[in-house]
N, C-alpha and C positions, 0 to 999 in steps of 0.2 A: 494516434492510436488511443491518447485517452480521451481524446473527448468520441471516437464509435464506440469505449467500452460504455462511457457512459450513458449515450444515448440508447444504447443495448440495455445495459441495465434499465432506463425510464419505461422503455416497451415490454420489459418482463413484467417488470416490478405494477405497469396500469391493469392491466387484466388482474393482477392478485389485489388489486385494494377494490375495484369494482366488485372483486367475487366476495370481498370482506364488507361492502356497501350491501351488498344484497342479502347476505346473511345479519347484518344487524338489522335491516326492515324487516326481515323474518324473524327476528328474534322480539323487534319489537311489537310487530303484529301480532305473534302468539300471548304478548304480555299484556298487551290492548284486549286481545278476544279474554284474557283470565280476568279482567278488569270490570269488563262488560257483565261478565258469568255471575261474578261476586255482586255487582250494582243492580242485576236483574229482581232480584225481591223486592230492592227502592223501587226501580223503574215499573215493575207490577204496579206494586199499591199504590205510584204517582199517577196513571195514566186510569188504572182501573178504580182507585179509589177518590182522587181526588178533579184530577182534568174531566175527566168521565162524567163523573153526578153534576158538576160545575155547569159541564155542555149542556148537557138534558135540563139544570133545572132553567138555565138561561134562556133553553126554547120553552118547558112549560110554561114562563111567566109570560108567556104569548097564548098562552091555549086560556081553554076551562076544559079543567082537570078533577074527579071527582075522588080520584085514588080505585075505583070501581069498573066503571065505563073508558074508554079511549079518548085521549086528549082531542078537541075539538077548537083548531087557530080562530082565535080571535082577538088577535090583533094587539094594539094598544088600550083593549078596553079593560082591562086588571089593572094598568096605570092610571087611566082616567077613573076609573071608580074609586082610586085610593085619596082623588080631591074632596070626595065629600063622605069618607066616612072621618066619623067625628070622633069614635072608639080609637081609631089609628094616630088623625091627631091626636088623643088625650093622651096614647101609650106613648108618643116621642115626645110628649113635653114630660111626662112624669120620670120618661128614663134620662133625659138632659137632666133633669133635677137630680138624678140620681147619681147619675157621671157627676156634673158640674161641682155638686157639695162631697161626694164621698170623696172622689179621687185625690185634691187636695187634701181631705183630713188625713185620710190613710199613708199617705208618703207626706205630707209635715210629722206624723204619730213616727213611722218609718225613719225617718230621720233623725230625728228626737233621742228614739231609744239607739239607733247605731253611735250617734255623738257619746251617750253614754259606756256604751260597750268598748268604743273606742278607748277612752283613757283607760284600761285596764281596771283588770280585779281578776278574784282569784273566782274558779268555777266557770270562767269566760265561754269556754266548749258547752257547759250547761245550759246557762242563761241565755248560747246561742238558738241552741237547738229546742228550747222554753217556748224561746220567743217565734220560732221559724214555726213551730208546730199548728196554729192556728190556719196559717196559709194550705197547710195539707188537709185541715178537716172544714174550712170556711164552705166550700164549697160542695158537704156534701149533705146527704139528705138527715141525718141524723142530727146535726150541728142545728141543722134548719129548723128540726122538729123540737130540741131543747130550747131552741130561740123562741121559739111558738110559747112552749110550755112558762120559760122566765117573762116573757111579758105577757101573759096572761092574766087574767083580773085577779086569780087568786093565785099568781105567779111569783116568781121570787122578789124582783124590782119593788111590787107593790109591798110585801111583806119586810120589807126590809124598810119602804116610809113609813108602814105604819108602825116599826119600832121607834120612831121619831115621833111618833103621834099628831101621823099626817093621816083624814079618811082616805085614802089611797082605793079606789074601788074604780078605777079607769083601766078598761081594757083596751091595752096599747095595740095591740094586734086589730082591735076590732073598730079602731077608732081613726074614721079618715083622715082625724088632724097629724095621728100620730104614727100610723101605720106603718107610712115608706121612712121615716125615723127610723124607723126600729130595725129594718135589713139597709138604713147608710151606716148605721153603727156596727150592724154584723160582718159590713164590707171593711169597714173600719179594723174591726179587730182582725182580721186576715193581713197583717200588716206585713208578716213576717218576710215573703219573700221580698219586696221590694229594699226590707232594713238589710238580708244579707247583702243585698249589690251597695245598699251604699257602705255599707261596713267594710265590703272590698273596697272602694274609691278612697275611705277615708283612710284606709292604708296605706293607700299608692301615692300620699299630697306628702311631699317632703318638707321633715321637722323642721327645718335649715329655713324656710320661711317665716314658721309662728316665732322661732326663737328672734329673728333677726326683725321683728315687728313689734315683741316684748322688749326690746332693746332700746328699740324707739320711740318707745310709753305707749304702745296699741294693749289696747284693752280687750279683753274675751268676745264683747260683742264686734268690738271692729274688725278683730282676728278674722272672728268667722264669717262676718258681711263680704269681708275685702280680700280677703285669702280662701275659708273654707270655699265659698259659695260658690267664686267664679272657678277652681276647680275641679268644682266636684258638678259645676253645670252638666258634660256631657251624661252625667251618672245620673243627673236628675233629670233630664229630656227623656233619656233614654227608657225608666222608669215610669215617667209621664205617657208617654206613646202606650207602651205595653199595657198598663194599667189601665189607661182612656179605650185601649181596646178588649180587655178583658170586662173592664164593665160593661161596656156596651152590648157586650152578647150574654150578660148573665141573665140567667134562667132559675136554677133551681129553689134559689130563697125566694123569691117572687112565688114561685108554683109553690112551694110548700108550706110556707106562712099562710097564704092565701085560699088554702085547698084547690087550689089551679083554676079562681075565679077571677083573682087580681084583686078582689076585692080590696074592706068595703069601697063600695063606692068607686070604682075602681079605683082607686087610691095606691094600690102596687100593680097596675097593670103595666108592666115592662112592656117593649117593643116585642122580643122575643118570646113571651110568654102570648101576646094576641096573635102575634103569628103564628103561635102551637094550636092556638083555639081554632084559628079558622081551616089549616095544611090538617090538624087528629081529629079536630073536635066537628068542626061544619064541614068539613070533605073538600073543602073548596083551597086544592093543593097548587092549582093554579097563579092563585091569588095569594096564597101565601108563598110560592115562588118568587113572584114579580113583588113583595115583600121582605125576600129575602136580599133580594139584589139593588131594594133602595135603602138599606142597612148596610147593603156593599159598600154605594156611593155615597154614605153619610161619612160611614167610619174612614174612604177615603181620602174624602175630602178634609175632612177634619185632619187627618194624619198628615196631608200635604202642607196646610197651612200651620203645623206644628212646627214641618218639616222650614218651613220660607220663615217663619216668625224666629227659630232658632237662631239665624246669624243676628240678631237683634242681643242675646243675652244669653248664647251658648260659648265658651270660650273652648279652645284645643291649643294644644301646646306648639303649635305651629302658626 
């Protein structure tokens, strides 16, 4: 008898956990469709605003495009033409100069003052948010247009050598030697956002290291060769990437130092500022498409071999 009661009770008891299975995929289906509801303004602006223009300019960089008349396929010939314009080479070498020297100053400068902020003082909230402030206005037209005005011939820089009783009458802005100097320094001083990330890492390196290294006669610079560096590595790759791609697409100090010539000589003609010239200024959107996407495959590639060079001299705690 007990074991029919109980085989009685498994045949009652499987219909009611089936009907309890079907009501939690319903339940979790309606939680999935509110899921979906809530993600729908992402999934908009992912598909319309960025997949979308992505698609099109991928096939414009096959046409000639006028921004006026109807794209007209032609081919691989916007790529082939970008072997002998000599404007294009001179804007990727001027902007690798521009990458190559600023983004090391800017996060050595970044690091620097976070090392500082680190050991403490009083006002620390202040001097954080002092120092971060630049990063919010580096980049905008205003910043760019006081930049113009201090190195200007009769700008502040010069009037400040000739209180040293230097003839200072070089206009840095207008002078090829010195031009793209004058926006690596303005990238320079935008230092702020890369100091707060490291000012987070140097928080997270436990004391219990540097004391157990002063113990053993390490010295301040050893300390931070042999301890700070290798774990604050990922904090500095990670800064490296970011910044190696933010330079790469800067625009508006170029255009606005320059009056959107790149001038002299094209001496600030950035990658992305020649590409504005030719997609706003010569109509030829086409070409500045198939432009835009070998600035893709730069910055790619570059990010991948940051990415393979890392296990070289990036450490993780595992």
């Amino acid at each position: 008898m007990s074991v029919i009661s109980e085989l009685s009770h498994i045949k009652t008891d499987h219909p009611r956990s089936a009907e309890e299975r079907r009501a939690r995929r319903k339940a979790a289906g309606r939680d999935n469709k509110a899921g979906y509801l809530f993600l729908l303004p992402w999934l908009i602006g992912l598909f319309v605003i960025t997949i979308g223009p992505l698609i099109a300019s991928l096939y414009l960089s096959f046409t000639e495009y006028s921004l006026i008349e109807a794209p007209v396929w032609n081919g691989l010939d916007n790529y082939i033409r970008m072997l002998d314009d000599a404007r294009l080479h001179n804007s990727l070498k001027v902007t690798f100069i521009y990458v190559v020297v600023s983004v090391p100053l800017q996060l050595g400068l970044a690091l620097a003052i976070a090392i500082l902020l680190d050991r403490g003082m009083r006002g620390l909230a202040f001097y954080r948010s002092v120092f971060y402030l630049p990063s919010m206005l580096g980049a905008s037209v205003a910043i760019a247009l006081l930049w113009r005005q201090i190195f200007g011939t009769d700008g502040l820089v010069n009037q400040i050598l000739r209180v040293f009783g230097l003839d200072a009458t070089t206009g840095w802005i207008s002078d090829p030697r010195y031009a793209l100097s004058t926006i690596i320094l303005l990238h320079v001083w935008t230092f702020g956002s890369p100091m707060v990330i490291f000012l987070a890492g140097l928080r997270q390196i436990p004391s219990m290291y540097h004391e157990a290294a002063s113990m053993d006669g390490a010295g301040r610079w050893h300390r931070f060769r042999h301890i700070t560096l290798p774990l604050l590595s990922p904090i500095i790759f990670f800064n490296l990437v970011l910044q190696m791609i933010n330079a790469f697409q800067s625009f508006t100090q170029a255009f606005v130092v320059s009056n959107g010539t790149g001038g002299p000589s094209d001496s600030t003609m950035f990658y992305s500022l020649y590409l504005y010239q030719r997609g706003f200024g010569e109509f030829e959107m086409g070409y500045a498409a198939a432009m835009a996407w070998l600035l893709v495959v730069i910055v790619g590639a570059l990010t991948a071999i940051n990415f393979y060079a890392s296990k070289y001299w990036v450490f993780y705690d595992d």
